[in-house]
C-alpha positions as CSV (number, residue, x, y, z in Angstrom):
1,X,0.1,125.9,-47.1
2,X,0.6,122.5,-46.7
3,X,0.8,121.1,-42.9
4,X,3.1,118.5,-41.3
5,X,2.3,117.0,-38.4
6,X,4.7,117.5,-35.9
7,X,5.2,113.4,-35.4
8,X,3.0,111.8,-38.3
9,X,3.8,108.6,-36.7
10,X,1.9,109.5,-33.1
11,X,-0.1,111.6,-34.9
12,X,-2.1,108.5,-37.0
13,X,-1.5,106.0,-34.1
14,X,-3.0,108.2,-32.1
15,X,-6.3,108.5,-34.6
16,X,-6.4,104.7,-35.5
17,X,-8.2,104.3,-31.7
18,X,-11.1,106.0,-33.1
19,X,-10.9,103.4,-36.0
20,X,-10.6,100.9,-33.2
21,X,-13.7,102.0,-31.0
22,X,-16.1,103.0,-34.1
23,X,-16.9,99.1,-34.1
24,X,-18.5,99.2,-30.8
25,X,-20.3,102.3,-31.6
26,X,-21.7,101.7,-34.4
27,X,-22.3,97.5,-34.8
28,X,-23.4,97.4,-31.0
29,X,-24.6,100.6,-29.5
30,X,-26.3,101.9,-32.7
31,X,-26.7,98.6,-34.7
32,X,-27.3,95.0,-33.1
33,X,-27.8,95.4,-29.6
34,X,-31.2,97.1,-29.6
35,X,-32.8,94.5,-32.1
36,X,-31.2,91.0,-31.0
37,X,-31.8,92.3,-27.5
38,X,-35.6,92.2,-28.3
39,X,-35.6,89.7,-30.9
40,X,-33.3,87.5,-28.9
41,X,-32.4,88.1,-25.2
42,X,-35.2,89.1,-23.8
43,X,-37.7,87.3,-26.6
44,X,-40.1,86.6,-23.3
45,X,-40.9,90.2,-22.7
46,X,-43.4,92.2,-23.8
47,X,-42.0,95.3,-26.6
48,X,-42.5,97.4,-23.6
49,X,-40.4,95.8,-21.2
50,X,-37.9,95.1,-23.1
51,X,-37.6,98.8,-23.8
52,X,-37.7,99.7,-20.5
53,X,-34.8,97.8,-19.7
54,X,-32.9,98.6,-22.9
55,X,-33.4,102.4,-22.0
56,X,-32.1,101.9,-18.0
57,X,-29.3,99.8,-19.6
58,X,-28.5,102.7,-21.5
59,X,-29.2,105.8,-18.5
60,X,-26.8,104.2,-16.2
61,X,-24.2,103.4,-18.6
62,X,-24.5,107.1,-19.5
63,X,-24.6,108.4,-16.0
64,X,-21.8,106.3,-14.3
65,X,-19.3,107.9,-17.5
66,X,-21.0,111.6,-16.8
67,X,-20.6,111.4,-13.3
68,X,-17.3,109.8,-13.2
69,X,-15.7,111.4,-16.0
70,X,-14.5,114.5,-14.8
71,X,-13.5,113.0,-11.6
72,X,-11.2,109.9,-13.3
73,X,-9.8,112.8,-16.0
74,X,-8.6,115.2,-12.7
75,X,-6.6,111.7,-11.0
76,X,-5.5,110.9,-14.8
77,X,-4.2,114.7,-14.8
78,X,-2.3,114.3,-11.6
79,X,-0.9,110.8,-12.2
80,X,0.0,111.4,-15.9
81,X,-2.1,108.3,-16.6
82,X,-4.2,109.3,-19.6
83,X,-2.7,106.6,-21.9
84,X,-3.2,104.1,-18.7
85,X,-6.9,105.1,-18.2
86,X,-7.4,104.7,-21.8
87,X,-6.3,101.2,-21.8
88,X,-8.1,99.9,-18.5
89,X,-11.5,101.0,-20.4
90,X,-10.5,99.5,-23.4
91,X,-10.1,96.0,-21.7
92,X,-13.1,96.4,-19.9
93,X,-15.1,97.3,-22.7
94,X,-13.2,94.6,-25.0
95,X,-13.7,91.5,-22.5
96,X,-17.7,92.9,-21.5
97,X,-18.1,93.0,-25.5
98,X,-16.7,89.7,-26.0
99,X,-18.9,88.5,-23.5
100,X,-21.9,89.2,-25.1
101,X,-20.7,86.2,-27.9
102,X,-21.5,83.9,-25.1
103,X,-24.7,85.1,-23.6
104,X,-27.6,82.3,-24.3
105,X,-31.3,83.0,-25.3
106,X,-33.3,84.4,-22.8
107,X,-30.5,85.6,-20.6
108,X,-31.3,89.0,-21.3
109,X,-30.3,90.1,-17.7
110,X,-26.8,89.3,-18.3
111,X,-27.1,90.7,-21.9
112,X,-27.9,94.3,-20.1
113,X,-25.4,94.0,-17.5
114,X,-22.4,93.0,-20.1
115,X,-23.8,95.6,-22.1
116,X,-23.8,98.3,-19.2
117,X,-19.7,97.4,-18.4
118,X,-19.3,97.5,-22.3
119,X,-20.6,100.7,-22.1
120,X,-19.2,103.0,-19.6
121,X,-15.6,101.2,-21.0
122,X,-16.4,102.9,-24.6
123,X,-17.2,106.0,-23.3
124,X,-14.6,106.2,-20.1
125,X,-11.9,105.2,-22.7
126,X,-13.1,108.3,-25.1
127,X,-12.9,110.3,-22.0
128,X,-9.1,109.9,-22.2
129,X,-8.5,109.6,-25.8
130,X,-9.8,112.7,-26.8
131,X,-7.3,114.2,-23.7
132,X,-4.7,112.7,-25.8
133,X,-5.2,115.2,-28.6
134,X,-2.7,117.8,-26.5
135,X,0.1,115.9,-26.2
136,X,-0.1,114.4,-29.9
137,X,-0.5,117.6,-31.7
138,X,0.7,121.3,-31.7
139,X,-1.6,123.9,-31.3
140,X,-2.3,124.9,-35.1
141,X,-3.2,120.9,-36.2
142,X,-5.5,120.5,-33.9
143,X,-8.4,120.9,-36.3
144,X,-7.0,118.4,-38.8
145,X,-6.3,116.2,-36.4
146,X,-9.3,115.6,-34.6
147,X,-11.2,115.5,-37.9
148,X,-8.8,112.9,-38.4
149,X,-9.5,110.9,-35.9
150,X,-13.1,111.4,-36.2
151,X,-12.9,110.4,-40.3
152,X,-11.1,106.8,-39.7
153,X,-13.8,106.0,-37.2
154,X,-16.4,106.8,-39.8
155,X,-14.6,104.3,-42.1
156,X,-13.7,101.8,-39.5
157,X,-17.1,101.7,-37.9
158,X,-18.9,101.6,-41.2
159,X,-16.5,98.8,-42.6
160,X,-16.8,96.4,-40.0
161,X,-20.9,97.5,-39.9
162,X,-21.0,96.4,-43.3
163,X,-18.7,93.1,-42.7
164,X,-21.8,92.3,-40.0
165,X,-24.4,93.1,-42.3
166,X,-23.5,91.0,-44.6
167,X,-23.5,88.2,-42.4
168,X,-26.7,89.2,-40.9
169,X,-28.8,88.9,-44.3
170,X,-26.4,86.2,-45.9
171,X,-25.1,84.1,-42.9
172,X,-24.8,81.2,-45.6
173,X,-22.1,83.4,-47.4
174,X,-20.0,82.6,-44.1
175,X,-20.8,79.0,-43.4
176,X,-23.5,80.3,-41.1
177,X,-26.9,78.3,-40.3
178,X,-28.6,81.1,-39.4
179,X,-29.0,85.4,-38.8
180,X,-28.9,84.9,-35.0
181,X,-25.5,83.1,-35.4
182,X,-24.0,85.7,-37.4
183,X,-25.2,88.8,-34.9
184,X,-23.5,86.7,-32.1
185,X,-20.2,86.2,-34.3
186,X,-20.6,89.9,-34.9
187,X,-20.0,91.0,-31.0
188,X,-16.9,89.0,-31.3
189,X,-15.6,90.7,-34.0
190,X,-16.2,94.0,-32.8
191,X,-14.4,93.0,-29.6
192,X,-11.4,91.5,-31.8
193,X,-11.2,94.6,-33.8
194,X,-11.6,96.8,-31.1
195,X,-8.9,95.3,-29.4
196,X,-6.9,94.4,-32.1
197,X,-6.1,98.2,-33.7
198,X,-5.8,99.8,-30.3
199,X,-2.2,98.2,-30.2
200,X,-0.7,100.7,-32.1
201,X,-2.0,103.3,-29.7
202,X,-0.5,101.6,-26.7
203,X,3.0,101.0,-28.1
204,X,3.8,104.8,-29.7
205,X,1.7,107.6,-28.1
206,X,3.2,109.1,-24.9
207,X,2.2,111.9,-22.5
208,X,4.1,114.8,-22.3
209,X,5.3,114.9,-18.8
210,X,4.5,111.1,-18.2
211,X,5.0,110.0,-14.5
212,X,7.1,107.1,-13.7
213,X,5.6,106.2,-10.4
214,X,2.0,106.9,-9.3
215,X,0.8,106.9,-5.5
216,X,-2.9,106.1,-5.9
217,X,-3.6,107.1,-2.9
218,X,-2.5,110.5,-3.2
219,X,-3.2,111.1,-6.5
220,X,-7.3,110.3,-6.0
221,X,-7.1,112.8,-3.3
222,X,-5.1,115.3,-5.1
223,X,-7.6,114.4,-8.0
224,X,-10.7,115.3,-5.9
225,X,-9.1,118.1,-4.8
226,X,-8.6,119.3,-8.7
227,X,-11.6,118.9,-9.9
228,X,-13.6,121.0,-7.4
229,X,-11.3,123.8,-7.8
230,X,-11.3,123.1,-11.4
231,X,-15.4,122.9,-11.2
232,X,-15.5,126.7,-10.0
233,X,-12.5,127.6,-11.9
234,X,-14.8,127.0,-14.9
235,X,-17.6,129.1,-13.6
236,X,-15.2,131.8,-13.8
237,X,-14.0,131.3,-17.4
238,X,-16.4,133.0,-19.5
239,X,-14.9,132.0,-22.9
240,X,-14.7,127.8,-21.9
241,X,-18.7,128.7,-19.6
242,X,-20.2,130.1,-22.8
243,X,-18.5,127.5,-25.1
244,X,-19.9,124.5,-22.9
245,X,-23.1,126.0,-22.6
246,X,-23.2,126.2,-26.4
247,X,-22.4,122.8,-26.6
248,X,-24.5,121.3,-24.9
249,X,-27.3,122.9,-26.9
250,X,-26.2,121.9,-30.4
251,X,-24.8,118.6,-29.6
252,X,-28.4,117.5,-28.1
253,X,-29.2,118.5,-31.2
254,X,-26.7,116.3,-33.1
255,X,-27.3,113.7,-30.8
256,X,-31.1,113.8,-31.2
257,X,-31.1,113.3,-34.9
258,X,-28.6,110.4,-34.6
259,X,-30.9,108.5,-32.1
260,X,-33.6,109.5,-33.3
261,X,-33.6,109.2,-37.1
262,X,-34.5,105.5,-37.3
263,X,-37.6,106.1,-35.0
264,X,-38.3,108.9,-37.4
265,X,-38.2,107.0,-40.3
266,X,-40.0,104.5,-39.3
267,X,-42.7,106.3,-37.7
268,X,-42.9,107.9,-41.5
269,X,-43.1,104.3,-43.0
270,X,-40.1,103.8,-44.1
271,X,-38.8,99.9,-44.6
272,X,-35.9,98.6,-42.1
273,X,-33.5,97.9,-45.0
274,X,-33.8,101.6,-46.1
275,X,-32.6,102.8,-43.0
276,X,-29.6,100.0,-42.4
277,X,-28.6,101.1,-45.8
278,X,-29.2,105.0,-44.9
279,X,-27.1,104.5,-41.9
280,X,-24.0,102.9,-43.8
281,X,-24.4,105.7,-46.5
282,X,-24.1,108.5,-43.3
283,X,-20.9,106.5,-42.2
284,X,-19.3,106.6,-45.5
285,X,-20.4,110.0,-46.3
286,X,-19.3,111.0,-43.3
287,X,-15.5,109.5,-43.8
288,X,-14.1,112.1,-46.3
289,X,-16.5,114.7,-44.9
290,X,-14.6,114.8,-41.7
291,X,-11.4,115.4,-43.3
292,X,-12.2,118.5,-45.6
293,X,-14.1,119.9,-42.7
294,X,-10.7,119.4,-40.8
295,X,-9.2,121.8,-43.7
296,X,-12.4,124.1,-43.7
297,X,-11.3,124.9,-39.9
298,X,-7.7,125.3,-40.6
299,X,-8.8,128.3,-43.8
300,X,-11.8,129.7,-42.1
301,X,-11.8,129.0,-37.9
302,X,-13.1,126.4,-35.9
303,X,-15.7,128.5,-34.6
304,X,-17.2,129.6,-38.3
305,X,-17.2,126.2,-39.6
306,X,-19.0,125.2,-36.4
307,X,-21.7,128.1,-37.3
308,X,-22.0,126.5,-40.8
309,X,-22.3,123.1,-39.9
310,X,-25.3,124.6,-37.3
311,X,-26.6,125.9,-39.8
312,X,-26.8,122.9,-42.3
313,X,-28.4,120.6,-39.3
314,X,-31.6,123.8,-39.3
315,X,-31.9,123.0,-43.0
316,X,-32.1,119.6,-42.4
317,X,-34.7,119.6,-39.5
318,X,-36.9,121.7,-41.7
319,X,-36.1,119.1,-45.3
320,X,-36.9,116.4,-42.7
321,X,-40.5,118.2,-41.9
322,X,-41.4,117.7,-45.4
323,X,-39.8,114.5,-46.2
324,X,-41.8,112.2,-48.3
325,X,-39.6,109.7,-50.4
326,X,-37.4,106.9,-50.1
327,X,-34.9,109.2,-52.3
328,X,-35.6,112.3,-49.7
329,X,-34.8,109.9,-47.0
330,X,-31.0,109.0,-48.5
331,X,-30.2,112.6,-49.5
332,X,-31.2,113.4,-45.7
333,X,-28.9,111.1,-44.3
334,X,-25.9,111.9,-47.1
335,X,-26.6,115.4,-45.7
336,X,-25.9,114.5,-42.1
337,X,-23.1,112.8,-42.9
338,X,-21.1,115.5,-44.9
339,X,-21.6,118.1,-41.5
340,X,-21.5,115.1,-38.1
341,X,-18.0,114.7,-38.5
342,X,-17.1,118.2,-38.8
343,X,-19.4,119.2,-35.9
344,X,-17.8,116.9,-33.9
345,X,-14.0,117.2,-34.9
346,X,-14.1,120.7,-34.7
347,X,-16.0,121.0,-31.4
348,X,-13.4,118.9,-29.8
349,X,-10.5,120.6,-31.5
350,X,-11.8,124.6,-30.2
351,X,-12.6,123.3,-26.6
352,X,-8.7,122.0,-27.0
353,X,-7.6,125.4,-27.8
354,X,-9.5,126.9,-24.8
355,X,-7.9,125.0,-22.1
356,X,-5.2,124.8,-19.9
357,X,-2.9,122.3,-21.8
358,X,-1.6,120.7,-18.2
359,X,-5.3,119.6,-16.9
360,X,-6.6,118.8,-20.0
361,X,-7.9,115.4,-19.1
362,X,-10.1,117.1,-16.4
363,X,-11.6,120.2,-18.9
364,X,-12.2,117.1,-21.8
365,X,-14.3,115.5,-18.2
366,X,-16.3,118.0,-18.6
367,X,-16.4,118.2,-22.2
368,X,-17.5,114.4,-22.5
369,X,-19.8,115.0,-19.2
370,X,-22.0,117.0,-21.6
371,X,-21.6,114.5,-24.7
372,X,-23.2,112.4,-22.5
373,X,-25.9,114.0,-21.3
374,X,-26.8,114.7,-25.1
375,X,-30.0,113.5,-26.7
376,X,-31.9,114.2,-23.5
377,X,-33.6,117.6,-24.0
378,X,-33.8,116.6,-27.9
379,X,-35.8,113.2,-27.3
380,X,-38.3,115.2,-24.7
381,X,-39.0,117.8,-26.9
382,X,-39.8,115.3,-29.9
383,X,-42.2,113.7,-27.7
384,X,-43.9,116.2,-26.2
385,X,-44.4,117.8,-29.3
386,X,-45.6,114.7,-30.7
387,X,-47.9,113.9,-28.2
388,X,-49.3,117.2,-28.3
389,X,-49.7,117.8,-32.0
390,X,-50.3,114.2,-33.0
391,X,-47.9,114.4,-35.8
392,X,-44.1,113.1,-35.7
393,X,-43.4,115.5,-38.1
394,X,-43.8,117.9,-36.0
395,X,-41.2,116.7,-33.5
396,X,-38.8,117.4,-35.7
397,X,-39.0,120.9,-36.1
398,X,-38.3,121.8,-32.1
399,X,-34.6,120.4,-32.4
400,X,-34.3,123.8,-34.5
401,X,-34.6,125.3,-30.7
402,X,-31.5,123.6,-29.9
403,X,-29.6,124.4,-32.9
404,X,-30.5,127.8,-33.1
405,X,-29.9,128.5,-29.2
406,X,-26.6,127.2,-29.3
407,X,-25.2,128.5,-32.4
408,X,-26.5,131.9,-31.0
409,X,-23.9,131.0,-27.6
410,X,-21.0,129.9,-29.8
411,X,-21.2,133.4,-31.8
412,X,-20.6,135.1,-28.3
413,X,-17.5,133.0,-27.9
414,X,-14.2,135.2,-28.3
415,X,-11.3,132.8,-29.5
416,X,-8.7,135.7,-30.2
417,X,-6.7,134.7,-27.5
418,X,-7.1,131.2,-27.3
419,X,-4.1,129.9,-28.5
420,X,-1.9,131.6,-25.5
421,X,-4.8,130.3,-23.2
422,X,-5.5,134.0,-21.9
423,X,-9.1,133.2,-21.3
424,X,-11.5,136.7,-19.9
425,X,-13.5,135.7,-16.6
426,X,-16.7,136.3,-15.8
427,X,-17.2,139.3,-13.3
């Protein structure tokens, strides 16, 4: 049967953000940053400082969102102030990105700092945008929804990736003198485009229940207040406990391979091109992948797609083992990109189900507390394995733990009565 959105209009607006934000994910976080950092900003350190600082630049950013994030999404409850949250991240993390255009060579200490602001204003501002998802869509489009979202950041990440690209290894192309240049003009872009398609967000999506006046004041309080009981009030649901507790597992997992997979690949000898190009073929992969497995979840269950997509991410841990080829390497990452999207989408689009609808921005806290904290147990296993086998290959094969625990939590989660929000506590 064919599904209409209850308000197409919200209903896209609402998505284009991920469209919007994909840019600063993908060019910046995952892209330009890491190497222009080294290469650039801190050119006068040694590798390992410079990784040093790049990974406590990265830690704090991380722990400022995880600690803050179920806190801000408990006031934003109160206050009815999702969409306003959304938007004060969105301007910090557009201004701290924009900033980075203007950072000179060797100033990598204000390169790390911009970087850190930019940072906690991406994720803080996914904090409230994936709250959104209640009051944009019904209860039975939640699946195509959120693999909507999730497919036009794909496609708006990897476009304006490849845009960058571009003028990365042909900065004459653009009137450019030189690489450096272009990577500069690129952080401007991202900011522009980030800024630029959250518009339509901020003029047509609207809360359900929005409040016309907010006492900060009393809404912090009554925010604090919210999320302890909240915090327990979670203990006690066994249904949202045992989902969480899944998730964190596989998403380590997800997150893991993500991180990880240029490391991997180079640590197998692979050439730097073949992964940039590896890493725009996941993105676009990962575009139309994200919508079919928002159809998948609609015909067979979030929950059993979820499984599947688990199960995929095994196969691919153990095809990575024995890896050998440039060709084995592209496959690999096509393969990633026809399940990441769906993993994601339709993790988000269960936890929805599973929650109370009113203190949704507080539950997705939590939900985006763990997202954070992904790729932590992942990258410690890899290494210790390494180190004690001698052979990256193996590393790989431990992030089967994670997938395998976790799918073996999700299949213990009962979602009969999720949709009324009649959740079973834990005795």
């Amino acid at each position: 049967m064919h599904m209409r959105y209850a308000d197409r209009k919200t209903v896209y607006t609402w998505a284009v953000y991920d469209w919007a934000n994909s840019a600063y994910s993908t060019t910046v976080m995952a892209g330009f940053f890491p190497i222009f950092f080294k290469q650039f900003w801190a050119a006068d350190l040694s590798v390992n400082e410079s990784t040093f600082w790049l990974g406590i630049a990265n830690a704090v950013a991380g722990l400022v969102v995880a600690l803050l994030a179920p806190v801000l999404g408990a006031v934003a409850d109160q206050g009815g102030l999702k969409k306003r949250m959304l938007i004060s991240f969105t301007v910090l993390g557009v201004l701290m990105t924009a900033g980075l255009f203007l950072v000179a060579h060797g100033a990598w200490v204000l390169a790390v700092m911009l970087y850190v602001f930019g940072a906690i204003g991406f994720s803080g501002s996914n904090v409230f945008y994936d709250a959104l998802i209640v009051d944009v869509a019904e209860e039975p489009e939640l699946d195509r929804v959120s693999a909507l979202g999730y497919a036009l950041g794909y496609i708006g990440g990897g476009l304006q990736f490849a845009v960058s690209v571009l003028m990365v290894l042909y900065p004459d192309w653009f009137g450019l003198a030189e690489s450096s240049e272009a990577v500069q003009i690129s952080f401007l872009m991202v900011a522009l485009w980030w800024g630029l398609f959250t518009l339509p967000l901020v003029g047509s999506v609207h809360e359900r229940g929005e409040a016309e006046r907010v006492e900060w004041r009393q809404t912090f309080v009554a925010g604090w207040q919210q999320f302890i009981e909240t915090f327990h009030h979670v203990r006690r649901l066994r249904v949202v406990f045992l989902f969480l507790a899944a998730y964190f597992l596989y998403i380590d997992g997800v997150g893991t391979i993500i991180r990880m997979a240029v490391d991997y690949g180079l640590a197998l000898g692979f050439e730097s091109s073949v992964l940039i190009i590896a890493l725009l073929l996941t993105q676009f992969v990962a575009f139309p992948a994200a919508l079919a497995w928002g159809r998948i979840g609609e015909k067979w269950g979030a929950k059993n797609s979820i499984l599947i997509c688990i199960g995929v991410y095994i196969g691919i841990c153990l095809w990575g083992y024995g890896m050998e080829s440039t060709r084995d390497f592209y496959l690999l990452a096509g393969t990633i990109g026809l399940v990441m999207g769906g993993i994601q989408a339709l993790s988000r689009s269960m936890y929805a189900r599973l929650i109370p609808t009113n203190q949704a921005a507080e539950f997705f806290g939590f939900y985006n507390m763990l997202g954070k904290f992904a790729a932590v147990l992942g990258p410690l296993m890899m290494g210790a394995a390494s180190m004690l086998s001698g052979s990256a290959r193996i590393s790989i094969l431990v992030i089967v733990l994670l997938f395998a625990a976790g799918g073996m939590l999700l299949y213990r989660v009962n979602i009969e009565n999720s949709g009324t929000k009649h959740v079973e506590e834990v005795r």
